[in-house]
C-alpha positions, -999 to 999 in steps of 0.1 A, spaced: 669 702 -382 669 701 -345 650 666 -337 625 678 -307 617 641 -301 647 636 -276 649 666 -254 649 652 -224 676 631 -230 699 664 -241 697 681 -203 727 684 -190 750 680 -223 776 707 -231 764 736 -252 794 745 -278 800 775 -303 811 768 -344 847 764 -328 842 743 -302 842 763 -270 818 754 -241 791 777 -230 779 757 -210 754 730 -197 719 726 -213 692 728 -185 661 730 -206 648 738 -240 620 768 -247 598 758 -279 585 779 -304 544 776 -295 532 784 -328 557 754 -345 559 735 -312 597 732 -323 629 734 -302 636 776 -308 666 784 -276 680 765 -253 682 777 -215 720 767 -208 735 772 -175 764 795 -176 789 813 -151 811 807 -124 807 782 -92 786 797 -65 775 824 -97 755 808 -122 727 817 -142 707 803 -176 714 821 -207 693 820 -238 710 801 -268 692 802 -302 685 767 -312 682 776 -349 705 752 -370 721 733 -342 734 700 -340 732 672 -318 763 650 -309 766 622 -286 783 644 -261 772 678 -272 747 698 -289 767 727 -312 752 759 -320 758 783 -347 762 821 -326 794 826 -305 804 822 -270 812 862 -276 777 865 -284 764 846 -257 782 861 -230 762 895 -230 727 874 -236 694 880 -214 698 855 -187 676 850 -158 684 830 -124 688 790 -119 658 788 -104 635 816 -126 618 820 -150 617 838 -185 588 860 -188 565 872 -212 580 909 -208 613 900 -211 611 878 -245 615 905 -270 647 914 -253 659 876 -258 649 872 -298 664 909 -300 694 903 -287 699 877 -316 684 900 -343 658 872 -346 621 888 -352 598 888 -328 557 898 -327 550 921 -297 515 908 -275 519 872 -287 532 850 -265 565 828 -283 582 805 -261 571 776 -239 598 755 -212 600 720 -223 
């Protein structure tokens, strides 16, 4: 379980794979609204001068003092929906974020909120 009680304290923290490789930085956290629990994490990703956030599922992380692990790979990752530092993730664009992952997703219901 992914303890939503600290989430704040997370931004910021490297974002790892099963093996250890850094995605990146966690920047914030979208909840699930109907569970109100933590469901992807936005993580900062790219180069210097060229970053973006990336959606991260959330589902069976981890939290360690100096890192939160996730469970897909950095390969996975890579080609995720992203949006830009400073946007937002819409309500048209979700589906493409929980499909990406294979994770199911009802269409004209609104399923994740910025934390």
């Amino acid at each position: 379980m992914f303890p939503a009680e600290n989430i704040r304290d997370w931004r910021g923290a490297n974002v790892v794979d099963p093996e250890g490789s850094k995605i990146g930085s966690l920047e914030s956290v979208y909840v699930d609204t109907t569970t109100d629990e933590p469901f992807f994490a936005a993580v900062t990703t790219g180069i210097i001068g060229r970053h973006k956030l990336t959606f991260v599922p959330l589902t069976g992380a981890t939290v360690a003092p100096d890192h939160v692990r996730v469970t897909v790979s950095k390969d996975l990752v890579k080609d995720a929906p992203s949006i830009d530092t400073d946007g937002e993730l819409t309500a048209e664009h979700e589906p493409e974020v929980f499909s990406h992952y294979s994770l199911p997703y009802t269409p004209g219901v609104r399923r994740l909120a910025r934390r």
